[in-house]
PDB file of N, CA, C and O in Angstrom:
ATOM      1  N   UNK A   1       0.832  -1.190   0.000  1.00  0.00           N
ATOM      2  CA  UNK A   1       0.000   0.000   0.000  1.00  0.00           C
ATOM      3  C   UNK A   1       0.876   1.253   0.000  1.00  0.00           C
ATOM      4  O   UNK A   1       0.882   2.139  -0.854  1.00  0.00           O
ATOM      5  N   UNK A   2       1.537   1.177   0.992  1.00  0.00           N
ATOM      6  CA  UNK A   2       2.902   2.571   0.581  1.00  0.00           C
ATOM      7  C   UNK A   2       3.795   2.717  -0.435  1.00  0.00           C
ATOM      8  O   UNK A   2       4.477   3.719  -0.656  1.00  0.00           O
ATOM      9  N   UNK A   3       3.773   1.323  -1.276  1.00  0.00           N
ATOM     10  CA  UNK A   3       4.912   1.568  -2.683  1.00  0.00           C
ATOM     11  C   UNK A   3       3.759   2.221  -3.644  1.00  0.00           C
ATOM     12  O   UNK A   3       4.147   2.851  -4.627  1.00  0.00           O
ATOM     13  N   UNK A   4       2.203   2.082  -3.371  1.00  0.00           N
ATOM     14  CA  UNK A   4       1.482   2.585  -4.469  1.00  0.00           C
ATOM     15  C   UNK A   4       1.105   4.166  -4.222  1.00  0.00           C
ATOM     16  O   UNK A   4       0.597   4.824  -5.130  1.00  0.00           O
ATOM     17  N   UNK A   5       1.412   4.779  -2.823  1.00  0.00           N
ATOM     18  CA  UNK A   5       1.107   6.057  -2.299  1.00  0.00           C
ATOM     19  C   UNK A   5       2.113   6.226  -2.779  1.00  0.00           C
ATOM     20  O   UNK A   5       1.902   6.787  -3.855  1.00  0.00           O
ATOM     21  N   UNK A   6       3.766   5.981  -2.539  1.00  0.00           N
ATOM     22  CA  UNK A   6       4.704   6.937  -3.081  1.00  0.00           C
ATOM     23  C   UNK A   6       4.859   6.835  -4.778  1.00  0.00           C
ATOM     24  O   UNK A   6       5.347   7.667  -5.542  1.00  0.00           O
ATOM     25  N   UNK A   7       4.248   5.474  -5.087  1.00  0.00           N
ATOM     26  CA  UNK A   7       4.146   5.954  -6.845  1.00  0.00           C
ATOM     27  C   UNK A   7       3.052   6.967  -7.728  1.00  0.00           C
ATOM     28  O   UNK A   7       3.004   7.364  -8.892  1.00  0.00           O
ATOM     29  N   UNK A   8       2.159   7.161  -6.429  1.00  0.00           N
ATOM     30  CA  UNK A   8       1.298   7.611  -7.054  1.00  0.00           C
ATOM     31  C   UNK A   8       2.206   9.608  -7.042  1.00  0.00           C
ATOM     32  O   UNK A   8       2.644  10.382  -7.893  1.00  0.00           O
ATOM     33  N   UNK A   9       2.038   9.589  -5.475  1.00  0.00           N
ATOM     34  CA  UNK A   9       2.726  11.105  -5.162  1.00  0.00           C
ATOM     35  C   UNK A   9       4.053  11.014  -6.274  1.00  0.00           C
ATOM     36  O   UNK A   9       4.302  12.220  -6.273  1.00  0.00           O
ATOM     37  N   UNK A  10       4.864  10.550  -7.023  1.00  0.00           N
ATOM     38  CA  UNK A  10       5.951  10.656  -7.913  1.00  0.00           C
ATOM     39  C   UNK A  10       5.083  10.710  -8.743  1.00  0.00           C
ATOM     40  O   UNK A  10       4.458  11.770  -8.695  1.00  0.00           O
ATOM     41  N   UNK A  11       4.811  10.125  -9.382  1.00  0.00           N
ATOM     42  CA  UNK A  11       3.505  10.587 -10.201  1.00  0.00           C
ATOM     43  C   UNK A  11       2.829  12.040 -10.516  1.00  0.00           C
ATOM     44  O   UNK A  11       3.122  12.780 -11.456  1.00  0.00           O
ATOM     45  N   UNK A  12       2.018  12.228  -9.673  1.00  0.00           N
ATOM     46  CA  UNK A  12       1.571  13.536  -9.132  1.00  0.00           C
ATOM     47  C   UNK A  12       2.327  14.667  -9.620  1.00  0.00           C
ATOM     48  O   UNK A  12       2.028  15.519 -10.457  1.00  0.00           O
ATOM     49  N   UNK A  13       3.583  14.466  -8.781  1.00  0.00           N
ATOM     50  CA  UNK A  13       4.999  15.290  -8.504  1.00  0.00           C
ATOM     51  C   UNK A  13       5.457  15.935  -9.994  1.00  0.00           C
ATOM     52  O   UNK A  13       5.826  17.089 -10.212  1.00  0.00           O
ATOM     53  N   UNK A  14       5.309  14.769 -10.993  1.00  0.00           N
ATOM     54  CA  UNK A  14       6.034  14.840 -12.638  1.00  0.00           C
ATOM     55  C   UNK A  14       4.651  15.615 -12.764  1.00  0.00           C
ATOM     56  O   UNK A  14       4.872  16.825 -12.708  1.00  0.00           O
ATOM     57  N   UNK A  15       3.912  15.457 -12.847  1.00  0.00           N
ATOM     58  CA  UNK A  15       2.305  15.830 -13.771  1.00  0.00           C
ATOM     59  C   UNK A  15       2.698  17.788 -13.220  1.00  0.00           C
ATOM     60  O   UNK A  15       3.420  18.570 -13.838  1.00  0.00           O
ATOM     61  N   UNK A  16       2.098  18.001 -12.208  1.00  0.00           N
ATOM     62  CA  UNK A  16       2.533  19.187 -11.736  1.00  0.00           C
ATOM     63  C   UNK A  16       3.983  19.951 -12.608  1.00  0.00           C
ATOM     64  O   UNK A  16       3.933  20.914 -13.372  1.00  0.00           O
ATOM     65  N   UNK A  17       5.155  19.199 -12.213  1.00  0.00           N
ATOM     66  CA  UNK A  17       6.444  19.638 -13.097  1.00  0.00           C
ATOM     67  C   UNK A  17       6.168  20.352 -14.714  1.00  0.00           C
ATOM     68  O   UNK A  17       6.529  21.427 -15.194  1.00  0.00           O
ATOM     69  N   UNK A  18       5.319  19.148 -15.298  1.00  0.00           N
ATOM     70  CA  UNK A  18       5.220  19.016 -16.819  1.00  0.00           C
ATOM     71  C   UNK A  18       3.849  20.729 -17.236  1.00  0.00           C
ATOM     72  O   UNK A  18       3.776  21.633 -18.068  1.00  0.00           O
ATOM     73  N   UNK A  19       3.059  20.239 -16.004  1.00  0.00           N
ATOM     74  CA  UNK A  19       2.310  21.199 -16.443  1.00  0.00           C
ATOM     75  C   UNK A  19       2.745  22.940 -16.340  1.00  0.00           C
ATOM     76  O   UNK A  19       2.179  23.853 -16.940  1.00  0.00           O
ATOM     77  N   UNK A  20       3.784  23.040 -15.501  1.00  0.00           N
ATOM     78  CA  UNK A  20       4.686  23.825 -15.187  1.00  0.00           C
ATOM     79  C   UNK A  20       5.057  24.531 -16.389  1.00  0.00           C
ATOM     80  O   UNK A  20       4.786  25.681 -16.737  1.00  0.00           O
ATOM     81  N   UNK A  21       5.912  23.378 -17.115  1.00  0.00           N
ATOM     82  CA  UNK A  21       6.697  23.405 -18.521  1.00  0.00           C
ATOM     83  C   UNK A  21       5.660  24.094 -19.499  1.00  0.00           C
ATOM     84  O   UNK A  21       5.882  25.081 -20.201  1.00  0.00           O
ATOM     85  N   UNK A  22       4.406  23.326 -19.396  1.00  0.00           N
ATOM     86  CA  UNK A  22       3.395  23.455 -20.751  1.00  0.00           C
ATOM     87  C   UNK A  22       3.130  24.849 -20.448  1.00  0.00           C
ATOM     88  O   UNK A  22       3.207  25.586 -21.431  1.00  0.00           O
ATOM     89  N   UNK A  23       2.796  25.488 -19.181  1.00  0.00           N
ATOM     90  CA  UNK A  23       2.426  27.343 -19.053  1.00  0.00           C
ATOM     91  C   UNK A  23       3.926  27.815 -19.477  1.00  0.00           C
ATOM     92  O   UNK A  23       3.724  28.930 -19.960  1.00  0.00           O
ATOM     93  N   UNK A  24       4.910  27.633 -19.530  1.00  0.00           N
ATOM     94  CA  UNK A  24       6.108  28.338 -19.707  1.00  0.00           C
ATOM     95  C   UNK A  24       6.228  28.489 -21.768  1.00  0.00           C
ATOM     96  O   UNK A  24       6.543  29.447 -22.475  1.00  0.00           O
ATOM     97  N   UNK A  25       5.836  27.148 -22.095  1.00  0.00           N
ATOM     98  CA  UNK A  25       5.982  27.434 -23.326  1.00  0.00           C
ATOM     99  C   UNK A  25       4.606  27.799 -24.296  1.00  0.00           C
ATOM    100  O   UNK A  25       4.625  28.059 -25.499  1.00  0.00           O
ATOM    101  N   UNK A  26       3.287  27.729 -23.298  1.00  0.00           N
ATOM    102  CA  UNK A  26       2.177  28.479 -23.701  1.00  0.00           C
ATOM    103  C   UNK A  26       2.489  30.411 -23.468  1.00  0.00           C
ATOM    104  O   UNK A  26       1.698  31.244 -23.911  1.00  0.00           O
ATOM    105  N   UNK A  27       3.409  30.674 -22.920  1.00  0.00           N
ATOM    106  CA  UNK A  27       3.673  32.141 -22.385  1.00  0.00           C
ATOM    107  C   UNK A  27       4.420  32.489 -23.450  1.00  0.00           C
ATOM    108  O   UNK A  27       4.126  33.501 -24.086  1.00  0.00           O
ATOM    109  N   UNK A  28       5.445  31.738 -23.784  1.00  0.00           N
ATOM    110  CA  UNK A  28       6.780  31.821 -24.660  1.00  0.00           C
ATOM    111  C   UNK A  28       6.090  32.017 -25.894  1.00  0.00           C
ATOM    112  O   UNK A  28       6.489  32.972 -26.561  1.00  0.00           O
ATOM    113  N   UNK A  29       5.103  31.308 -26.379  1.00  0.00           N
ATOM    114  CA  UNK A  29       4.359  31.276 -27.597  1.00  0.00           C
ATOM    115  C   UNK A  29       3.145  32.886 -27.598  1.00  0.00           C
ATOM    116  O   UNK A  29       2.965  33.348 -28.725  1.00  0.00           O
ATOM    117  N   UNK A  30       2.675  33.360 -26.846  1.00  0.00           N
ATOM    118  CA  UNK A  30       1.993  34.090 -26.564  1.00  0.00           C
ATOM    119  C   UNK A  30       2.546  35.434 -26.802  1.00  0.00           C
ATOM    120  O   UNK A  30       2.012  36.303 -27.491  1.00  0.00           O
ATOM    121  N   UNK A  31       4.169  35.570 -25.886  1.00  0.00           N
ATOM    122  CA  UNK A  31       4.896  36.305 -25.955  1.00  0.00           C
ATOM    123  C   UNK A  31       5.308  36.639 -27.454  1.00  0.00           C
ATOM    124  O   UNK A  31       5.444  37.813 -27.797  1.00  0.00           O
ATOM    125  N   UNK A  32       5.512  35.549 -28.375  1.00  0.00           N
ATOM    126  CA  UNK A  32       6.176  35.645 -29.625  1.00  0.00           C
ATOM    127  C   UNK A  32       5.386  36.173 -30.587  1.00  0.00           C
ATOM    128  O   UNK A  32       5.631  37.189 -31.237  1.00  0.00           O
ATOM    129  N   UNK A  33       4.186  35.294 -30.696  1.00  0.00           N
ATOM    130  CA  UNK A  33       2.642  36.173 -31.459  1.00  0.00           C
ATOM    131  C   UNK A  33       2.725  37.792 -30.917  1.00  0.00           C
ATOM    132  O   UNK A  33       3.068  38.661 -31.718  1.00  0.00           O
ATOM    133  N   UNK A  34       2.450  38.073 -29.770  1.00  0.00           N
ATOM    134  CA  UNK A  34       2.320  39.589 -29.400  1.00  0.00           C
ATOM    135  C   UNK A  34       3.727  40.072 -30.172  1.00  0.00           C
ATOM    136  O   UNK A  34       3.488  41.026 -30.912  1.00  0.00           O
ATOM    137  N   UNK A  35       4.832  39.748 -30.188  1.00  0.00           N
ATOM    138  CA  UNK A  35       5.915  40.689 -30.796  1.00  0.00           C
ATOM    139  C   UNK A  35       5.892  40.750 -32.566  1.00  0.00           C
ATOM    140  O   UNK A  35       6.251  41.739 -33.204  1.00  0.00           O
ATOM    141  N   UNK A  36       5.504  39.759 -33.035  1.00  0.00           N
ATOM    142  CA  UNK A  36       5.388  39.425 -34.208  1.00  0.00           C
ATOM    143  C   UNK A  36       4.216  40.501 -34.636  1.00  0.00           C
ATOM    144  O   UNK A  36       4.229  41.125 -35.697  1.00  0.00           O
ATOM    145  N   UNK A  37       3.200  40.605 -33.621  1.00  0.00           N
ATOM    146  CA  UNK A  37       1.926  41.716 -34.417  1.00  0.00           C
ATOM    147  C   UNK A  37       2.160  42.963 -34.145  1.00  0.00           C
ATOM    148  O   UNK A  37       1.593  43.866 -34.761  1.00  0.00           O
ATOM    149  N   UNK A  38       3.371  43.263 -32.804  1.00  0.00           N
ATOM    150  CA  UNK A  38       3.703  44.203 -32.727  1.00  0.00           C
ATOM    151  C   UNK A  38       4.617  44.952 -34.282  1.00  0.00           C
ATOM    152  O   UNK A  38       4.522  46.044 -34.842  1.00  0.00           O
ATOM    153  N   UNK A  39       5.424  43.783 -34.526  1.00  0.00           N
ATOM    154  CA  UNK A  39       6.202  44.313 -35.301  1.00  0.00           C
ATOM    155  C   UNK A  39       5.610  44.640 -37.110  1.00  0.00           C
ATOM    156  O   UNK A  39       6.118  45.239 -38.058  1.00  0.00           O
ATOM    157  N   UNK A  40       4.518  44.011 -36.943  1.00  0.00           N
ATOM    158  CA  UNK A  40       3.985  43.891 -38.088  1.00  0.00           C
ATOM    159  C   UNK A  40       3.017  45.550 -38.207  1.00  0.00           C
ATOM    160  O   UNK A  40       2.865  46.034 -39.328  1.00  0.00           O
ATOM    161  N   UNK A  41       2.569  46.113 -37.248  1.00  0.00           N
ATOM    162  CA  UNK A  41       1.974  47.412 -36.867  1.00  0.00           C
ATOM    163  C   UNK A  41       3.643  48.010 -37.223  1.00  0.00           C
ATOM    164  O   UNK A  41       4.031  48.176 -38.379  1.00  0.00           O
ATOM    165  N   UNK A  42       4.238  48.198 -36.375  1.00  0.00           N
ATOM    166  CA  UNK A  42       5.250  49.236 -37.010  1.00  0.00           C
ATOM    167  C   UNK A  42       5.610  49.145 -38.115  1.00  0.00           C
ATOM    168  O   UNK A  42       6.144  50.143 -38.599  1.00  0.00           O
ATOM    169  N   UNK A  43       5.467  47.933 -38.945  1.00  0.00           N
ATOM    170  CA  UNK A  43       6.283  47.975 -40.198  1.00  0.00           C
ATOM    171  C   UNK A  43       4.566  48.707 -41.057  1.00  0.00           C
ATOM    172  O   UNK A  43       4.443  47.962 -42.030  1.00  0.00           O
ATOM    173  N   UNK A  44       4.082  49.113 -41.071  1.00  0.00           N
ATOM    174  CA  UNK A  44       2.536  49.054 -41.460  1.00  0.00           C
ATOM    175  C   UNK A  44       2.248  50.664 -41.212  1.00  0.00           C
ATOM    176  O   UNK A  44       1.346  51.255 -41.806  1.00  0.00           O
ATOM    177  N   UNK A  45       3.219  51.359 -40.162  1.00  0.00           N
ATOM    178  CA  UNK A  45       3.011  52.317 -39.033  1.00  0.00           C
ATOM    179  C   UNK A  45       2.349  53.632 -40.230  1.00  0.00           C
ATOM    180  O   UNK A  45       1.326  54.288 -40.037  1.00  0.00           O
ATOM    181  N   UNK A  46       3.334  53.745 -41.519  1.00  0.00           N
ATOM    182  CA  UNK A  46       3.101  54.726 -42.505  1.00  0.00           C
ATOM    183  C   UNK A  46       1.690  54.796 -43.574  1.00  0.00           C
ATOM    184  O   UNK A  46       1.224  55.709 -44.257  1.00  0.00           O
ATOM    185  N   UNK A  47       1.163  52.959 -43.281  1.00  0.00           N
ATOM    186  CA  UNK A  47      -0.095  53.091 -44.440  1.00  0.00           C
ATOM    187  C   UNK A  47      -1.024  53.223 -43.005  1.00  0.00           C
ATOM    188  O   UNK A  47      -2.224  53.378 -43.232  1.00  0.00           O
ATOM    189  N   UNK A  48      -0.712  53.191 -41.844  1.00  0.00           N
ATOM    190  CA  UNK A  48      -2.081  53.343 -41.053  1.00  0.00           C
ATOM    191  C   UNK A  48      -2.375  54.387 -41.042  1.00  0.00           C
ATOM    192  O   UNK A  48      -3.564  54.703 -41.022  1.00  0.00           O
ATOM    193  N   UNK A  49      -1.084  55.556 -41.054  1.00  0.00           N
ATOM    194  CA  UNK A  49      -1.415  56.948 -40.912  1.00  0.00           C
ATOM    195  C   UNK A  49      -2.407  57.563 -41.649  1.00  0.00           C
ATOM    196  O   UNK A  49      -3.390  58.286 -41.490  1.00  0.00           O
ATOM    197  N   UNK A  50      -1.544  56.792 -42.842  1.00  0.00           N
ATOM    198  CA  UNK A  50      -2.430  57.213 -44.075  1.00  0.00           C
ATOM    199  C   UNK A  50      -3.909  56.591 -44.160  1.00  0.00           C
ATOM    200  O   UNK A  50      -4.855  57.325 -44.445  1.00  0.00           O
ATOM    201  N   UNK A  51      -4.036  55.621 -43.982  1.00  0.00           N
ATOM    202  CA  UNK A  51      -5.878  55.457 -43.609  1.00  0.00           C
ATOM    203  C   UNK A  51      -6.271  56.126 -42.680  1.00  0.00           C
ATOM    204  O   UNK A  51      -7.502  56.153 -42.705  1.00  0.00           O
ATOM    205  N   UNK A  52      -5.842  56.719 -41.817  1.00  0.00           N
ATOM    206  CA  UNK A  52      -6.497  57.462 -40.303  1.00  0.00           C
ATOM    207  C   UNK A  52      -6.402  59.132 -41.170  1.00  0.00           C
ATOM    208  O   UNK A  52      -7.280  59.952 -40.898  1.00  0.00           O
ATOM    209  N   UNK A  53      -5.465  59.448 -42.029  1.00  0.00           N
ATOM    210  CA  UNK A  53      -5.578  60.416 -42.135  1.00  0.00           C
ATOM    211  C   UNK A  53      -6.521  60.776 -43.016  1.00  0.00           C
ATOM    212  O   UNK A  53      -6.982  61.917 -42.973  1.00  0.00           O
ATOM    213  N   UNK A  54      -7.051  59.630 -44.173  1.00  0.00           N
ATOM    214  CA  UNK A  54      -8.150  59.327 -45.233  1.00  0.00           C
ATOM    215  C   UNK A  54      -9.366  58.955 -44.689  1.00  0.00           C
ATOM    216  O   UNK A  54     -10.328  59.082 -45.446  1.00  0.00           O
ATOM    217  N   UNK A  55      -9.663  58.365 -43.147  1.00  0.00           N
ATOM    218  CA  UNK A  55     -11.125  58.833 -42.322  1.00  0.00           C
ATOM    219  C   UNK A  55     -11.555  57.452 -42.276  1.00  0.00           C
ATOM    220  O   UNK A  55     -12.735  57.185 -42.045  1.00  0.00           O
ATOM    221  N   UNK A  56     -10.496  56.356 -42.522  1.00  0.00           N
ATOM    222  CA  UNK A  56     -10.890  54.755 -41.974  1.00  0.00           C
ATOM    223  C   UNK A  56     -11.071  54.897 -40.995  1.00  0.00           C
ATOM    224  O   UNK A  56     -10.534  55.803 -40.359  1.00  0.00           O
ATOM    225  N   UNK A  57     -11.902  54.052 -40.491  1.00  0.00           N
ATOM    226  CA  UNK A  57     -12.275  54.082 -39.167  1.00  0.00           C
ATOM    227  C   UNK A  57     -11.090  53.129 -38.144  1.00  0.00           C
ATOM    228  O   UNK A  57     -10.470  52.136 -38.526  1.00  0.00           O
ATOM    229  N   UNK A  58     -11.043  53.538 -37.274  1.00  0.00           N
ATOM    230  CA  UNK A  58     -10.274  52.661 -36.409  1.00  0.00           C
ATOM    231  C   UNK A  58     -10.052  51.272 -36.315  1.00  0.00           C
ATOM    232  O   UNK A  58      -8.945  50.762 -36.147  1.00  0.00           O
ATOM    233  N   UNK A  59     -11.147  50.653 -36.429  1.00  0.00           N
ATOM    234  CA  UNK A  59     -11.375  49.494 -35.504  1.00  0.00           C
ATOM    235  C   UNK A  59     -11.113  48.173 -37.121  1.00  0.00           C
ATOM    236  O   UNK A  59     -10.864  46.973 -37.011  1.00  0.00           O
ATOM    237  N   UNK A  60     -11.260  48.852 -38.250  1.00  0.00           N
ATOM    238  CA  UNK A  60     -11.133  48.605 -39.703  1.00  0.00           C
ATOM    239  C   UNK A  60      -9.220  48.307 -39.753  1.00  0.00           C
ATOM    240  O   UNK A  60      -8.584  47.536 -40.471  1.00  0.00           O
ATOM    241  N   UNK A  61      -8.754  49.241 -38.717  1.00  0.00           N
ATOM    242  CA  UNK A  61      -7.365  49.513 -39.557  1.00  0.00           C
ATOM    243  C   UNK A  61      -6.877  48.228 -37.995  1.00  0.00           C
ATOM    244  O   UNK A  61      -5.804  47.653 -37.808  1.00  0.00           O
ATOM    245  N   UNK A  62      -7.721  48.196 -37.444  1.00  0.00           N
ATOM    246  CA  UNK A  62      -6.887  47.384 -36.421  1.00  0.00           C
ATOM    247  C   UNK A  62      -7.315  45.976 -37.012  1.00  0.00           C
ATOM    248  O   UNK A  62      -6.734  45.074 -36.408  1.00  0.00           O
ATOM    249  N   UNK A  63      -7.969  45.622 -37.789  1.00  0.00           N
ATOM    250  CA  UNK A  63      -8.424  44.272 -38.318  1.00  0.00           C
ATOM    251  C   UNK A  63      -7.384  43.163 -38.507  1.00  0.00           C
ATOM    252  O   UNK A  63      -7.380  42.005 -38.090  1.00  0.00           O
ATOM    253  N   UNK A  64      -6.194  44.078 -39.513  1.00  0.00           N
ATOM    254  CA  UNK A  64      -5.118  43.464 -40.048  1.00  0.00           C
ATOM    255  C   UNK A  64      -4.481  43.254 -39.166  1.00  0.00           C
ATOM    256  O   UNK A  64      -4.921  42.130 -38.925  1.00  0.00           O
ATOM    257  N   UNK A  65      -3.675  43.435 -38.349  1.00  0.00           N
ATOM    258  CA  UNK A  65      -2.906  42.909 -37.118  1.00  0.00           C
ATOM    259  C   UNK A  65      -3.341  42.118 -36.197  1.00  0.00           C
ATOM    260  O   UNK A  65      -2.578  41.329 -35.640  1.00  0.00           O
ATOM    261  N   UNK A  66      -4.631  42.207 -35.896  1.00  0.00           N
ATOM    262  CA  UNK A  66      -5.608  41.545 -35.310  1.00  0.00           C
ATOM    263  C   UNK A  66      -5.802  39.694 -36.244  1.00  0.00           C
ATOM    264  O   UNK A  66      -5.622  38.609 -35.691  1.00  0.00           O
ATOM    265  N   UNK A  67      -6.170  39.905 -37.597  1.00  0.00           N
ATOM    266  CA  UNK A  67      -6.147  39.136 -37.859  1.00  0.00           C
ATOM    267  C   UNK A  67      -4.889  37.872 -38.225  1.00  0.00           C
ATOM    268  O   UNK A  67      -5.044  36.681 -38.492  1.00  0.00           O
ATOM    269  N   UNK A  68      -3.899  38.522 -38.133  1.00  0.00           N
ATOM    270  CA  UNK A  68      -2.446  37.894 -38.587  1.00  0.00           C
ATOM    271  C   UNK A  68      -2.366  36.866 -37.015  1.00  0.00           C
ATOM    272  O   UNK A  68      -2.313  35.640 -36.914  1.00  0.00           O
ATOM    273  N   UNK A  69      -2.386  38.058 -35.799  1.00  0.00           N
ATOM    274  CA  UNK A  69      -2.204  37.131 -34.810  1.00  0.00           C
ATOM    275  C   UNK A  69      -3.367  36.034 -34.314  1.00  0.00           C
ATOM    276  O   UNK A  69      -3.116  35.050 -33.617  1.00  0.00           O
ATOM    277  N   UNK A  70      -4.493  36.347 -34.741  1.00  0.00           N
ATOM    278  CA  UNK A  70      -5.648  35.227 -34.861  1.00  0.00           C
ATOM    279  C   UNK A  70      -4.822  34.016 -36.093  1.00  0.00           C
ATOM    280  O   UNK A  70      -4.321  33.048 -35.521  1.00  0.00           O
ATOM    281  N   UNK A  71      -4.723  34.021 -37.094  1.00  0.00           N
ATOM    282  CA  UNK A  71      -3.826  33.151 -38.205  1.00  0.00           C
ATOM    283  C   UNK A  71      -3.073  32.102 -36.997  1.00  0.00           C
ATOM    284  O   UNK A  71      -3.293  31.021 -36.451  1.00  0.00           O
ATOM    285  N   UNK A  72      -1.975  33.281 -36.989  1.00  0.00           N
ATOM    286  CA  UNK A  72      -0.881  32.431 -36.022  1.00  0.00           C
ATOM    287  C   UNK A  72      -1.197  31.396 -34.541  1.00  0.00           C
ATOM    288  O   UNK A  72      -0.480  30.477 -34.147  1.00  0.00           O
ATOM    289  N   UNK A  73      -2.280  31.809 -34.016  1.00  0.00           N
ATOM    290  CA  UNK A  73      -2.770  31.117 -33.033  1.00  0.00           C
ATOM    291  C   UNK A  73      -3.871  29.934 -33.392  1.00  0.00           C
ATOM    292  O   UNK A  73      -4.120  28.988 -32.645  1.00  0.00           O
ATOM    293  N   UNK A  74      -4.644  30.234 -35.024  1.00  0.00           N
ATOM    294  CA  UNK A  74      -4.806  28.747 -35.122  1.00  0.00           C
ATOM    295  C   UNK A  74      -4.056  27.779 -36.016  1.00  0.00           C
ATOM    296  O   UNK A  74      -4.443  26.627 -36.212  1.00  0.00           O
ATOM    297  N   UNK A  75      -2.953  28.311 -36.552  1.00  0.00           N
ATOM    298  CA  UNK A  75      -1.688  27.217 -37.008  1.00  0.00           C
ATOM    299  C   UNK A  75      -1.334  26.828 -36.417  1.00  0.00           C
ATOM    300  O   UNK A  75      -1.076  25.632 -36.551  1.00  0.00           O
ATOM    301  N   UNK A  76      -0.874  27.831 -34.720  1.00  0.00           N
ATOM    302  CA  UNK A  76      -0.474  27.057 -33.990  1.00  0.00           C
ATOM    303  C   UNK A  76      -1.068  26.133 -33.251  1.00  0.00           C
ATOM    304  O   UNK A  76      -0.430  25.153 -32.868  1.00  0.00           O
ATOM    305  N   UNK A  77      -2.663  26.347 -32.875  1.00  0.00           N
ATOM    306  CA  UNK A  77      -2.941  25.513 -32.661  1.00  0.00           C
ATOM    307  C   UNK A  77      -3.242  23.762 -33.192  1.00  0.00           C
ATOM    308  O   UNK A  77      -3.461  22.635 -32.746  1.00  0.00           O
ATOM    309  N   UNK A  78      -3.065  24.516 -34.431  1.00  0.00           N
ATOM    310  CA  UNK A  78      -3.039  22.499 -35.299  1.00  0.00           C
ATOM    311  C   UNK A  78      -2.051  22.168 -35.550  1.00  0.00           C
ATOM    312  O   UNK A  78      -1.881  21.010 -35.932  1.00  0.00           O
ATOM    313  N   UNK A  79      -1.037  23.029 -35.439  1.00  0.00           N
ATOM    314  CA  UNK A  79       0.609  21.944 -35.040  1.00  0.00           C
ATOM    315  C   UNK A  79       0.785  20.884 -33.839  1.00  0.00           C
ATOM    316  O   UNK A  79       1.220  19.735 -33.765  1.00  0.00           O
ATOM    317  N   UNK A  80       0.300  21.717 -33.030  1.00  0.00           N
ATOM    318  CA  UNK A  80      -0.040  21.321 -31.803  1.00  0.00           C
ATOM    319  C   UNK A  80      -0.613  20.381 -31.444  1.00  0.00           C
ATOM    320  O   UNK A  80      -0.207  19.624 -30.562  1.00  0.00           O
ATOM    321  N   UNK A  81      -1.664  20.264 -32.071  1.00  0.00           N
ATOM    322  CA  UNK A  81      -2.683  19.096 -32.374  1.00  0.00           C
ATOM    323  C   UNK A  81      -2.246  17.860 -32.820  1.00  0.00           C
ATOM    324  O   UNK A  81      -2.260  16.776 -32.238  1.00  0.00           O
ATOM    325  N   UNK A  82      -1.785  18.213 -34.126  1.00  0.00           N
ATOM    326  CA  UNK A  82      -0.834  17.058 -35.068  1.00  0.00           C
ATOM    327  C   UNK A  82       0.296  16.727 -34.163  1.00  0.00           C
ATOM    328  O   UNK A  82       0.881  15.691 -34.481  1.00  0.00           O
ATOM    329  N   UNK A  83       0.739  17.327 -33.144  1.00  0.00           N
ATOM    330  CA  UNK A  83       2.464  16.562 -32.443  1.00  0.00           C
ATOM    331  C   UNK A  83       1.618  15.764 -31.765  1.00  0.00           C
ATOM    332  O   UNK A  83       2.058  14.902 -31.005  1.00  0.00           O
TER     333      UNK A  83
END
């Protein structure tokens, strides 16, 4: 009965560890999308002006960045899937 309590608590012990790992590289991935749409707005920074200064509406010009990092989060999610 105690070799199956301490296999279970080792057990336990790894699951906790692993899930540890999985938020570190769900953050890491999160982190990378946000810089990637960041960088994709600055590179973009001169045609937004120019739609804001031509009377697009806001929420129109935020679509595109918006949508790139939506893209990236469901590729990534079916890579993910497929490993």
């Amino acid at each position: 009965v105690d070799a199956f309590r301490l296999l279970y608590e080792d057990i336990e012990s790894d699951q906790q560890v692993w899930n540890m790992i999985s938020a570190l590289v769900l953050l890491a991935a999160a982190l990378a999308a946000f810089n990637l749409v960041t960088r994709i707005v600055e590179a973009q920074r001169r045609e937004i002006g120019i739609g804001m200064a031509l009377g697009v509406p806001r929420a129109r010009l935020a679509i595109r960045p918006l949508l790139v990092g939506l893209q990236i989060g469901i590729l990534g999610t079916i890579a993910g899937i497929g490993v």
